[in-house]
N, C-alpha and C positions, 0 to 999 in steps of 0.2 A: 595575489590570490592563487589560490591553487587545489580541485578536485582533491576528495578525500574517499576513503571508508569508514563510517563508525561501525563497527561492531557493538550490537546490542543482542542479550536472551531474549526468548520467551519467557523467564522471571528473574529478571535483569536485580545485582544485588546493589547497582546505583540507581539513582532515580531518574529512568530516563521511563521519556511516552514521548516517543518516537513524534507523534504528528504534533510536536510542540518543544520538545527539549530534550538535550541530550548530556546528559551528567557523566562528567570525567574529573578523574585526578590533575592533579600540577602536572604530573611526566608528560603527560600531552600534549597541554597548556600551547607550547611554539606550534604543533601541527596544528590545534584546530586556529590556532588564531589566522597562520597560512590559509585555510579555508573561508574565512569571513566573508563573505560578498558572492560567494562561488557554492559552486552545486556539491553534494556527496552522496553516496550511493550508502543505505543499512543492508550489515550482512548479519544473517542471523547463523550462528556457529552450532557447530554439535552439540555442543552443553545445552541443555534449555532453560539452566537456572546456576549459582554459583556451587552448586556440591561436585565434587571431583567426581563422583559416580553418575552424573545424572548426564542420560542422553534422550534424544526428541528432538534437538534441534534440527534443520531443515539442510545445514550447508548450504545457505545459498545469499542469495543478492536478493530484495521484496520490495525496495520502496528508494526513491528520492525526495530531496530536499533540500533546500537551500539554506545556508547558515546566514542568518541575518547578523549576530551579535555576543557576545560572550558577558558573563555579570558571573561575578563572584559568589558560593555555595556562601550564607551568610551564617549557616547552623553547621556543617562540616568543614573544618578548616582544610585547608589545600585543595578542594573542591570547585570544579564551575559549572555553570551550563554554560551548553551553546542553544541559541535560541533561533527555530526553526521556520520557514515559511512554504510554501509553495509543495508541502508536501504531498507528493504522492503513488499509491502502490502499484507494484508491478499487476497486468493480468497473469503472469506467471511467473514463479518465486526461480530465480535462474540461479542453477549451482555455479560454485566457482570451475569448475571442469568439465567439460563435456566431451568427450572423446579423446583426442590428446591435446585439447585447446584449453587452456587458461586463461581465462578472460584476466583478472591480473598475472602478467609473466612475472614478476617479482616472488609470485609462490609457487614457481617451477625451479627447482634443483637443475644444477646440468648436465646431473645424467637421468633428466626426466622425470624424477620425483618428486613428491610435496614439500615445499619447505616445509617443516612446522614451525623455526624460527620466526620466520615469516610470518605464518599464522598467528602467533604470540603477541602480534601487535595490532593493539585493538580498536586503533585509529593512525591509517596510513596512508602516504599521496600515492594518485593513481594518476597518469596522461589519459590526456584529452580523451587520446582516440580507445583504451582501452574502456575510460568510462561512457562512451559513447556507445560503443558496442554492449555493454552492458543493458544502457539502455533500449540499444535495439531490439537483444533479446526478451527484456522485461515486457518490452511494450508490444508482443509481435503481433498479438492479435489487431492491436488499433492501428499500426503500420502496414499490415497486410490489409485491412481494408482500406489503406489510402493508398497500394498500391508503392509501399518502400521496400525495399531490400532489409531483410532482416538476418539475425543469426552470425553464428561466429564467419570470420573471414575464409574466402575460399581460393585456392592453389589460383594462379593463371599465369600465364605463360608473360615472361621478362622480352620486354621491349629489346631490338634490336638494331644493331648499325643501318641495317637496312628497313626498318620497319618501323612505324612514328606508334608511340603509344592514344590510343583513341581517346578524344577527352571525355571524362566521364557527366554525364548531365549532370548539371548543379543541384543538391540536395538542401533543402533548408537545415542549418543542424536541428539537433532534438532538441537541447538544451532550450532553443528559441522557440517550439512548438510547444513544450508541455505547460507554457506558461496561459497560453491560449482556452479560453474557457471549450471550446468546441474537441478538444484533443485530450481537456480534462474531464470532462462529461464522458466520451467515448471510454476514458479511461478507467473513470471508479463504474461505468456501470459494467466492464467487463469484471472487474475485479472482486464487486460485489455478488451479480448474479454467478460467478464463479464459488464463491463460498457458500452459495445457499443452494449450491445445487441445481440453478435454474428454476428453484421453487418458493413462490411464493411462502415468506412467513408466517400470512396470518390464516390464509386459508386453507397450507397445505397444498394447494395443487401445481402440479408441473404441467401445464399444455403448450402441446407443442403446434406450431401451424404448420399449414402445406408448405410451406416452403421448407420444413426442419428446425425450425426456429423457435426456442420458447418467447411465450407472451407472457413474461415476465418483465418489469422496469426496475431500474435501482433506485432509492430515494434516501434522498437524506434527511438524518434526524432532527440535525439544528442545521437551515436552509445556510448555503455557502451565503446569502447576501447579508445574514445575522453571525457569519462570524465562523459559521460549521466549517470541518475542514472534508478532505477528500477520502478522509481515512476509510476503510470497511468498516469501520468501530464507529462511523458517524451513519452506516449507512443501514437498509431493508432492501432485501429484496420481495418487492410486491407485485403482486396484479393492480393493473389498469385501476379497477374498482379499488379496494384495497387500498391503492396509492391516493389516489382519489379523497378519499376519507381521512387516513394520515394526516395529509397537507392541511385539509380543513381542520385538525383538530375537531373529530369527530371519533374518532379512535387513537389510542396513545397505550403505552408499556409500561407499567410498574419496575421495580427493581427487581422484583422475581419473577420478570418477564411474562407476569400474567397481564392478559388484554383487557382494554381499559374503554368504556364505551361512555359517551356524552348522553347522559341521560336518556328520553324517550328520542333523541335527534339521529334516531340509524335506524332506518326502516325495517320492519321484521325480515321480511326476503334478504336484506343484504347479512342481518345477523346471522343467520343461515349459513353465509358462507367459510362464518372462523371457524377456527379448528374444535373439535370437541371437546378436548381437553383444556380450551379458551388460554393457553399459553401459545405463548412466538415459539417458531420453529427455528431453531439454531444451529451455526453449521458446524460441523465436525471438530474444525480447530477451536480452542474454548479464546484463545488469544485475540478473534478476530469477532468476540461475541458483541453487540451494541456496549459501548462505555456507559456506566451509568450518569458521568456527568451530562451527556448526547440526551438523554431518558428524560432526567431531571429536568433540561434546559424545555423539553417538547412538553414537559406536563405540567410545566410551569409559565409558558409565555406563550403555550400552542393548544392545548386541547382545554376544551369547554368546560368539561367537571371532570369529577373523579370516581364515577361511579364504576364497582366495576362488575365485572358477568357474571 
């Protein structure tokens, strides 16, 4: 087994969705199969679609996951997935370079510049500690509130004859934390209320508490115990209320993201709270908007009726 990178667009010209599969050519084929059983890091590239003119993409690292298994493209020939698990996004999308740090040093030249050779491949191994760090970076919000050392590595002075190097406390790796529902929760709800602005969907509002804090929560669309995964594309960011309702299938989304109310079962005062314009508020990036199969799956097996505002 062996850490990988896939490169994936924002409108990827193979059939990849990222929080389930990843569509590659034969030339691949040996690296992703090296990866089976093991973790890899999605880098979203400059291009944000296959036209040689087109840029938007982010340069950076967004999301992990775990390659479970590989099955053969049965309508494109020379084609596979690999097939995903344990997916999930960073709180922050981390460029491959920050300073004069390369988080992969395989796309540092050695008189300091970018390979682009390098760049050109669009599924590559990466060491442990390089993907590690990645992840540290991805993750820094939820590490820093536990209280871990985050961020690319930093200068320290080399042990010497005379001088014992100090052992460092023992870190659990990430790899072994992100599987943990407590470090996954922390994680999509940074990652969610980060694309919404800190603002609730349905009603529009950002409030913030005394402490600076918005009261907002992330929720998911199709509940992880039904199968939902951690993606943003699975999630809302709601108020308390809001969320509340959701869950209950008492409120739910159409595919044109107008709001969808269970009959007389939502008391006047709370109907009050949605937006005027009775559509979800949507974040910036169109990439990270609700999936509609996420929509389908909540107004078909979660909310009451389908009446709507």
């Amino acid at each position: 087994m062996a850490k990988a990178v896939f490169t994936t667009k924002i409108e990827p010209s193979y059939d990849d969705l990222p929080e389930e599969r990843y569509h590659f050519p034969r030339a691949y084929l040996r690296q992703v199969e090296a990866a089976v059983g093991d973790w890899i890091v999605y880098y979203e590239p400059r291009r944000a679609s296959a036209m040689l003119s087109s840029r938007g993409g982010r340069q950076a690292y967004f999301a992990t996951a775990r390659v479970v298994r590989i099955a053969a493209d049965p309508g494109t020939p020379d084609h596979f997935y690999a097939y995903m698990a344990h997916y999930l996004e960073f709180d922050r999308a981390v460029p491959f370079r920050e300073s004069a740090h390369y988080y992969e040093s395989q796309l540092r030249r050695a008189d300091g510049a970018t390979s682009k050779g390098a760049f050109g491949r669009a599924v590559r191994p990466i060491p442990d500690d390089e993907f590690d760090l990645i992840l540290r970076a991805g993750f820094a919000a939820v590490l820093n509130a536990e209280g871990q050392r985050i961020g690319p590595p930093t200068d320290r002075q080399e042990p010497t004859e005379l001088s014992e190097d100090p052992e460092a406390p023992f870190e659990r790796p990430i790899v072994e934390r992100i599987i943990a529902r407590p470090f996954r929760d922390a994680a999509f709800a940074e990652a969610v209320k980060s694309a919404y602005g800190e603002t609730c969907a349905i009603t529009g509002l950002r409030l913030i508490n005394g402490g600076g804090r918005a009261e907002v929560q992330a929720a998911h669309i199709r509940p992880v115990a039904s199968g939902g995964s951690d993606s943003v594309r699975n999630g809302l960011a709601l108020s308390g209320t809001a969320h509340w309702m959701f869950d209950r299938g008492l409120l739910s989304i159409a595919d044109d993201y107008t709001i969808l109310v269970a009959g007389d079962s939502v008391p006047e005062d709370a109907l009050r709270l949605i937006r005027p314009d009775r559509r979800v508020l949507l974040p910036e990036r169109t990439e990270v908007w609700p999936h509609p199969a996420q929509l389908r799956y909540h107004r078909e097996r979660i909310f009451k009726s389908g009446v709507k505002l």
